[in-house]
KEDO-41345 format. One record per atom (N, C-alpha, C): residue number from 0; residue in one letter; atom name; x, y, z. Coordinates in Angstrom, 1 decimal. Example, Ala and Ser with C-alpha at 12.3 -4.5 7.8 and 13.67 -1.06 7.14 Angstrom:
! KEDO-41345
ATOM     i   aa   at       xx       yy       zz
ATOM     0    a    N     13.2     -5.7      7.8
ATOM     0    a   CA     12.3     -4.5      7.8
ATOM     0    a    C     13.2     -3.3      7.8
ATOM     1    s    N     12.8     -2.2      7.1
ATOM     1    s   CA     13.7     -1.1      7.1
ATOM     1    s    C     12.9      0.0      7.9
//
This chain:
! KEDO-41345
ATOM     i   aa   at       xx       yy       zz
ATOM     0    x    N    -10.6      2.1     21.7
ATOM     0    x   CA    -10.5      1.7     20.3
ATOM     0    x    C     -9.9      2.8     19.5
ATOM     1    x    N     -8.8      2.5     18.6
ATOM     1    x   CA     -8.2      3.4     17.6
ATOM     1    x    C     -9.5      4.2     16.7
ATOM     2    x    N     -9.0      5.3     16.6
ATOM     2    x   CA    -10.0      6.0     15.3
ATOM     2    x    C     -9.9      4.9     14.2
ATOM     3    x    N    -11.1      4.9     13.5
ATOM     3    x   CA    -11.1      4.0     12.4
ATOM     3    x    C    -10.9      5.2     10.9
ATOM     4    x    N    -10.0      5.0     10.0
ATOM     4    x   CA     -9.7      5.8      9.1
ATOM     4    x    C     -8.9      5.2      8.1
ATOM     5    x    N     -9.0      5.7      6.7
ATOM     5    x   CA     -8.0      5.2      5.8
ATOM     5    x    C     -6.5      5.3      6.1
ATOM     6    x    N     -5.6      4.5      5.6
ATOM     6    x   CA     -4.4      4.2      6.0
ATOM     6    x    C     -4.0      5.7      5.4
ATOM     7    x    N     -2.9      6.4      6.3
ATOM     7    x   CA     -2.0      7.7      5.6
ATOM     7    x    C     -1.1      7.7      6.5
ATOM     8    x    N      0.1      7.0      6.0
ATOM     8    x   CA      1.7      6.8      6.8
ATOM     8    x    C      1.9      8.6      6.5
ATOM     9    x    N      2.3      8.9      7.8
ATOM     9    x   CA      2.7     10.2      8.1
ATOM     9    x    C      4.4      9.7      8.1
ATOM    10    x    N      4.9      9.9      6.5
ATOM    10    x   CA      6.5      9.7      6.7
ATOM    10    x    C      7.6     11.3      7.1
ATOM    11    x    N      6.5     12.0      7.9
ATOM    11    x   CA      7.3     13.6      8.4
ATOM    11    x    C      7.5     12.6      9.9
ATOM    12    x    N      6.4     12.4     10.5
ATOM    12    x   CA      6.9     11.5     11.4
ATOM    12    x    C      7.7     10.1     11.4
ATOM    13    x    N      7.6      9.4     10.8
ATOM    13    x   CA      8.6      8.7     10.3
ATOM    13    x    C     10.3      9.1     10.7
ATOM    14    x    N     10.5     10.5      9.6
ATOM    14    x   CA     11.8     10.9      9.7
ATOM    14    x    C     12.0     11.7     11.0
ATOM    15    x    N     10.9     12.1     11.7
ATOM    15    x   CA     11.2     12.8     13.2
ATOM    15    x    C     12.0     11.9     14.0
ATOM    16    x    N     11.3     10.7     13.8
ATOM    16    x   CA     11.7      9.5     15.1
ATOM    16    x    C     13.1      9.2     14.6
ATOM    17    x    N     13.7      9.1     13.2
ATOM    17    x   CA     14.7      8.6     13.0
ATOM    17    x    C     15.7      9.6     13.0
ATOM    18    x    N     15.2     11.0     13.1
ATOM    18    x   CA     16.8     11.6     13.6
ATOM    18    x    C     16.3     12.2     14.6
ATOM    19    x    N     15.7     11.8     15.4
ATOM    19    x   CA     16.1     12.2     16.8
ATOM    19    x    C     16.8     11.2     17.6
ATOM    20    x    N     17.3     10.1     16.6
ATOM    20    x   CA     18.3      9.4     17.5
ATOM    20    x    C     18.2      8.3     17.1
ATOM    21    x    N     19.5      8.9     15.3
ATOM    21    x   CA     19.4      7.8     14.8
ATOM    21    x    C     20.4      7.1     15.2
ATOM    22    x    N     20.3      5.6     14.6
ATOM    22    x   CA     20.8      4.0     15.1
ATOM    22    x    C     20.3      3.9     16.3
ATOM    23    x    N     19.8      4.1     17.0
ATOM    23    x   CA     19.2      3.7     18.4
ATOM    23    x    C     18.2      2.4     18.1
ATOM    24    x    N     18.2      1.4     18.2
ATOM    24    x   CA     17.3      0.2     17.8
ATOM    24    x    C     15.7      0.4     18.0
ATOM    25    x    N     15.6      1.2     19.4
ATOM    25    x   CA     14.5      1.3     19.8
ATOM    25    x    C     13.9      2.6     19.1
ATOM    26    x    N     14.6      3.2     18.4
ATOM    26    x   CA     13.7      4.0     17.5
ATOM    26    x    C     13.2      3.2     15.9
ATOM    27    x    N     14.6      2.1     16.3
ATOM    27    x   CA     13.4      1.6     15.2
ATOM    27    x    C     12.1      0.5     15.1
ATOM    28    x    N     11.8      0.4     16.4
ATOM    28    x   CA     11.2     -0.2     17.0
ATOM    28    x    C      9.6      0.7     16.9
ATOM    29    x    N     10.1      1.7     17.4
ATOM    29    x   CA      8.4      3.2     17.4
ATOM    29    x    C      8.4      3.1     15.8
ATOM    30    x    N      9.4      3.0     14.8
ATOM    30    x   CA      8.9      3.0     13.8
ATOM    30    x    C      7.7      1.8     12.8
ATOM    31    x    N      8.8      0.8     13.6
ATOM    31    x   CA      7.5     -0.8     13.2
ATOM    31    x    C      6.3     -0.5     13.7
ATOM    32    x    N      6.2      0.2     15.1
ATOM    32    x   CA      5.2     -0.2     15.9
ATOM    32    x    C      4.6      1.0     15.3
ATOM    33    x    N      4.6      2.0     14.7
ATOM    33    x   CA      3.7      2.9     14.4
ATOM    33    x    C      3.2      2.9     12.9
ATOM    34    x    N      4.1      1.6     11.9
ATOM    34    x   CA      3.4      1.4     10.7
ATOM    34    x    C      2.1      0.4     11.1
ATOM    35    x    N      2.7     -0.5     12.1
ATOM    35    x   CA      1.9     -1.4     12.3
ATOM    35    x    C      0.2     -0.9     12.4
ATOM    36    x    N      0.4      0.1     13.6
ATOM    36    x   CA     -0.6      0.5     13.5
ATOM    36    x    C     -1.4      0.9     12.9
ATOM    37    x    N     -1.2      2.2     11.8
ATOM    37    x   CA     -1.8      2.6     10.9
ATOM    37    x    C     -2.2      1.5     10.0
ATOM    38    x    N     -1.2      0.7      9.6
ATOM    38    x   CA     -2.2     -0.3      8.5
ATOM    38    x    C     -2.8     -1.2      9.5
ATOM    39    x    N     -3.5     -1.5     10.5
ATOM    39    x   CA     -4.1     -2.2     11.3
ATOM    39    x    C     -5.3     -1.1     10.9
ATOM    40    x    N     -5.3     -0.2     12.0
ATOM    40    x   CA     -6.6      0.9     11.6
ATOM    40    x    C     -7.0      1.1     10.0
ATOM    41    x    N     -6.2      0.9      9.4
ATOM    41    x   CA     -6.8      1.2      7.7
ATOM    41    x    C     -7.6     -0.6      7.7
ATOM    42    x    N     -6.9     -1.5      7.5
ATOM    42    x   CA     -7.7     -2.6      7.7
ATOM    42    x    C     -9.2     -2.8      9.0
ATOM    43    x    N     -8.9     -2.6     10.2
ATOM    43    x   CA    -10.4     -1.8     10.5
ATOM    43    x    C    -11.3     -1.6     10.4
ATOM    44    x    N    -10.5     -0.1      8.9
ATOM    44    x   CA    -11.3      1.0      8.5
ATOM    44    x    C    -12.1      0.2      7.4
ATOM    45    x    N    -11.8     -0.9      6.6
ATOM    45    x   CA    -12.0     -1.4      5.8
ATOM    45    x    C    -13.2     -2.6      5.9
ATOM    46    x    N    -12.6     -3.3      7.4
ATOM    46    x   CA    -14.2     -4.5      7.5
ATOM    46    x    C    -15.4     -3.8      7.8
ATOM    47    x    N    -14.7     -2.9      8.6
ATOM    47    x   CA    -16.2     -2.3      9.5
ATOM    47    x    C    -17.0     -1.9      8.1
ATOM    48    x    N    -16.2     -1.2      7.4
ATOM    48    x   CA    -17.3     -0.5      6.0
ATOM    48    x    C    -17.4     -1.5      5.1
ATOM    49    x    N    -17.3     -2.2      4.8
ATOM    49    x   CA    -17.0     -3.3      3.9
ATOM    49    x    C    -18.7     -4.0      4.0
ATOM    50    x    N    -19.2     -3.9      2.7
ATOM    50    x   CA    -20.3     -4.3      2.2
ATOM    50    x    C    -21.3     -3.3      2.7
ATOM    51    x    N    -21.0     -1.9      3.9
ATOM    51    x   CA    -22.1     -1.2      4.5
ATOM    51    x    C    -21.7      0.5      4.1
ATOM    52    x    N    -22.2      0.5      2.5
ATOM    52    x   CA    -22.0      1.8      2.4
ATOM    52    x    C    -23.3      2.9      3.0
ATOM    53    x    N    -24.0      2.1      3.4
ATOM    53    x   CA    -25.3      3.4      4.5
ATOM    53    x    C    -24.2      3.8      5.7
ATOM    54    x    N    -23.9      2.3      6.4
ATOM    54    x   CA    -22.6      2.9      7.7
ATOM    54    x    C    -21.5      4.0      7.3
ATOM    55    x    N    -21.0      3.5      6.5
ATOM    55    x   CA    -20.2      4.4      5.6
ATOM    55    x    C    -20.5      5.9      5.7
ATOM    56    x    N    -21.8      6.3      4.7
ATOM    56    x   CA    -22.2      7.6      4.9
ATOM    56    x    C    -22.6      8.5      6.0
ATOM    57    x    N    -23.0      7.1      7.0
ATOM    57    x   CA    -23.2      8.0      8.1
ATOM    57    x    C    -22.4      8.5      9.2
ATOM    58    x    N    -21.0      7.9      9.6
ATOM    58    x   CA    -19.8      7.9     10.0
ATOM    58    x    C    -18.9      8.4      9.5
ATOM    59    x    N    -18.4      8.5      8.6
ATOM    59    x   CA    -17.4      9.4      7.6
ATOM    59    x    C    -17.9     10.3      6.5
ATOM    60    x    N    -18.0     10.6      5.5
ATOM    60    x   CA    -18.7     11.6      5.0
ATOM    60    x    C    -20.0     10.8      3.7
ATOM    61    x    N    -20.6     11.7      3.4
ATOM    61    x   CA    -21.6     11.3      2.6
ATOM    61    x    C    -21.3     11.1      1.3
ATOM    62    x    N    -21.8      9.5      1.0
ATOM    62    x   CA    -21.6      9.2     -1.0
ATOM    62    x    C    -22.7      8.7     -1.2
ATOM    63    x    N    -22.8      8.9     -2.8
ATOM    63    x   CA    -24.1      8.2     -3.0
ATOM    63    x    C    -23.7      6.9     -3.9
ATOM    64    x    N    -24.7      6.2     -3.3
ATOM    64    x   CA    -24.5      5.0     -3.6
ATOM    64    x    C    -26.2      4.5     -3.9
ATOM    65    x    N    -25.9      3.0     -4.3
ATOM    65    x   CA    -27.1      2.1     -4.6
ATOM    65    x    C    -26.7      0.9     -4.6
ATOM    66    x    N    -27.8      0.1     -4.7
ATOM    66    x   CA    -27.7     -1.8     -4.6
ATOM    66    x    C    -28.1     -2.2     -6.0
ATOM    67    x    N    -27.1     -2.5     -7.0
ATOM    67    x   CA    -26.9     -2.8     -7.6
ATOM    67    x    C    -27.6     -4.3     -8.0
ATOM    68    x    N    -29.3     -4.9     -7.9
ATOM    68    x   CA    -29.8     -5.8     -8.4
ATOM    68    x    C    -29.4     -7.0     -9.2
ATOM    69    x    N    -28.7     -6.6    -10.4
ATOM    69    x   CA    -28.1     -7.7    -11.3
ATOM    69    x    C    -26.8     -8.3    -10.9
ATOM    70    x    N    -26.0     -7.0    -10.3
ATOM    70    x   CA    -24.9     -7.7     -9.6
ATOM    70    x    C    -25.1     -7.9     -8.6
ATOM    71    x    N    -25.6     -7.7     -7.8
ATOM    71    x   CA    -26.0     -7.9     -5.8
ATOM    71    x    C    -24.7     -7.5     -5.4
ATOM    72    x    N    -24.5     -6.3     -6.0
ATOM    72    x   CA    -23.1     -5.1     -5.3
ATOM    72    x    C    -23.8     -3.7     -5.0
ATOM    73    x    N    -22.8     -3.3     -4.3
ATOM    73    x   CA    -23.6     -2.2     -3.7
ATOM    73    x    C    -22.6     -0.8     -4.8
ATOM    74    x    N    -23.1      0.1     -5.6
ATOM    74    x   CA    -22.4      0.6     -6.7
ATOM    74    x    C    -22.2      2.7     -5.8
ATOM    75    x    N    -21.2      2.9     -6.3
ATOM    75    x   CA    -20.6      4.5     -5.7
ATOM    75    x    C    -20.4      5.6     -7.1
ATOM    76    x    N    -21.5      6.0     -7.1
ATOM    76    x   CA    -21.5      7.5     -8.1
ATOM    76    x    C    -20.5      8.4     -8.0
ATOM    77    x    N    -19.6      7.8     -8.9
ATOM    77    x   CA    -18.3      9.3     -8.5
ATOM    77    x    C    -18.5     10.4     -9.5
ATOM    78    x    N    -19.3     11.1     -9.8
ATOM    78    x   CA    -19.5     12.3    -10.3
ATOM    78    x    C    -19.9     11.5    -12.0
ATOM    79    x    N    -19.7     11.6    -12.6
ATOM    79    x   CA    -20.4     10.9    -14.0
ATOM    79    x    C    -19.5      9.3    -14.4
ATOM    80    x    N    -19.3      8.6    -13.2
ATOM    80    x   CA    -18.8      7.5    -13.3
ATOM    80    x    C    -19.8      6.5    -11.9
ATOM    81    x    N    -19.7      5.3    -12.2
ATOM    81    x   CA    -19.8      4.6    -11.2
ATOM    81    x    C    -18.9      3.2    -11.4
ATOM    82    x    N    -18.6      2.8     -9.8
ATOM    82    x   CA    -17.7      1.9     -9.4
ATOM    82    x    C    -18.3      1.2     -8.1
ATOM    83    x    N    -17.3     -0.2     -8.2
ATOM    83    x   CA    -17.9     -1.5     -7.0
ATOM    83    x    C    -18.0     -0.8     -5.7
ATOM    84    x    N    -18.9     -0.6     -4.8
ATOM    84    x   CA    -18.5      0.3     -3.3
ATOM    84    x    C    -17.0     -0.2     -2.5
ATOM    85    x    N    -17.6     -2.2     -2.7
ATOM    85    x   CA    -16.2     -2.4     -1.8
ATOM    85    x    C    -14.9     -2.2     -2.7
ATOM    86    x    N    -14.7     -2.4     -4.2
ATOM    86    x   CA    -13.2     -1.8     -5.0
ATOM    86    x    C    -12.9     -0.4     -4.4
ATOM    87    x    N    -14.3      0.9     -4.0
ATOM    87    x   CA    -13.6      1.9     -4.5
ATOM    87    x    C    -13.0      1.9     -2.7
ATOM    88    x    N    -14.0      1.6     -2.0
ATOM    88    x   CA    -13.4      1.8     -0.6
ATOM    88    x    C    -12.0      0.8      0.1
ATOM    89    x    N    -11.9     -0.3     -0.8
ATOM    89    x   CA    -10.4     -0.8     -0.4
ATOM    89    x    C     -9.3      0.4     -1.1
ATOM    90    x    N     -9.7      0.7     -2.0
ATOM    90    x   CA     -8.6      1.9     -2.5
ATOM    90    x    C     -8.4      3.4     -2.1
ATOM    91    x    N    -10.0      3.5     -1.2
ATOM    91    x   CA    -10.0      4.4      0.0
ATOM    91    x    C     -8.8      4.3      1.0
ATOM    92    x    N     -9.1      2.9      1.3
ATOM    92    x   CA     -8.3      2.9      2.7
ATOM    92    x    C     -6.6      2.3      2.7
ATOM    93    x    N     -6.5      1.8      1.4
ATOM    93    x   CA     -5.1      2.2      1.1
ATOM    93    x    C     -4.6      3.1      0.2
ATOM    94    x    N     -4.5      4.2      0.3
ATOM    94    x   CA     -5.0      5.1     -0.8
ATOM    94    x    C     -3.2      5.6     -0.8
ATOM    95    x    N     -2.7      5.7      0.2
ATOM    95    x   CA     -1.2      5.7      0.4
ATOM    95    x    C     -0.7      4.7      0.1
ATOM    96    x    N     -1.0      3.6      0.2
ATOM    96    x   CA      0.2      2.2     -0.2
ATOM    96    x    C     -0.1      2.0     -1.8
ATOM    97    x    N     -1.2      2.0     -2.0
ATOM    97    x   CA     -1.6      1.6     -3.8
ATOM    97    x    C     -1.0      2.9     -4.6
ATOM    98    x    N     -0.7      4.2     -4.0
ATOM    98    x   CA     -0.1      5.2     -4.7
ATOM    98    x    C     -1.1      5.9     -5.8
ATOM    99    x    N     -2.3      5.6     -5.5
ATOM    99    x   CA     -3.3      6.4     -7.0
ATOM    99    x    C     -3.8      7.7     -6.4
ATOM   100    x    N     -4.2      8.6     -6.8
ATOM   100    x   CA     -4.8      9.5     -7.0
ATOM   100    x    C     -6.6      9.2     -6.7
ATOM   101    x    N     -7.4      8.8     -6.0
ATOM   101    x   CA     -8.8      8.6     -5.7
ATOM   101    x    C     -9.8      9.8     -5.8
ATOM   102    x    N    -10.4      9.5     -6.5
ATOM   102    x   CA    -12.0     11.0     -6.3
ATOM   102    x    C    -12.8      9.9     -5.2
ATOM   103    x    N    -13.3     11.0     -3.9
ATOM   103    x   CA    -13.6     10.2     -2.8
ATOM   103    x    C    -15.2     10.0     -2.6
ATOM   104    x    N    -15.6     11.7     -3.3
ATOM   104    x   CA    -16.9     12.0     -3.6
ATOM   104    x    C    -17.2     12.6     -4.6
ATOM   105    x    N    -18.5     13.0     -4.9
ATOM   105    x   CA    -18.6     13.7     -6.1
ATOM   105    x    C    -18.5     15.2     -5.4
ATOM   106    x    N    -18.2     15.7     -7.0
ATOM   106    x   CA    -18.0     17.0     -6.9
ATOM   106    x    C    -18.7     17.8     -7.5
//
């Protein structure tokens, strides 16, 4: 099984494969096959934690979080803010494709 982790397209590798022999088809082939991947493992990364921020903490690094009663969500303390666990962790795990800036934990 692939590491499970947020999506982060390494485009240094990217440009490795494509000039070490560019127009070659089959390099663009390691290219598909190596985006493919990473957003597969970011998606993954995303069910497996998805609705289980205890798993979460105890596998990747520690957040604090709580079960949010009125909403029946599970809520993530980002330093003097809180947010939905599964909003902040889908923008965890595309944190490269959505293009934002994310606080991951508090500080």
């Amino acid at each position: 099984m692939n590491e499970l982790k947020p999506l982060d397209l390494d485009f240094g590798e990217i440009l490795k494969i494509i000039e070490a022999d560019f127009g070659d088809f089959r390099k663009a082939y390691e290219i598909e096959k190596y985006i493919k991947q990473r957003i597969k493992s970011a998606c993954e990364f995303y069910l497996r934690y998805k609705d289980k921020p205890a798993l979460f903490s105890d596998e990747q690094f520690t957040i604090d979080w709580k079960y949010d009663r009125l909403t029946g969500t599970y809520i993530v303390e980002l330093g003097n803010r809180y947010t939905e666990y599964n909003y902040w962790l889908f923008k965890l795990a595309f944190k490269n494709i959505l293009d934002e800036e994310l606080k991951v934990y508090n500080e």
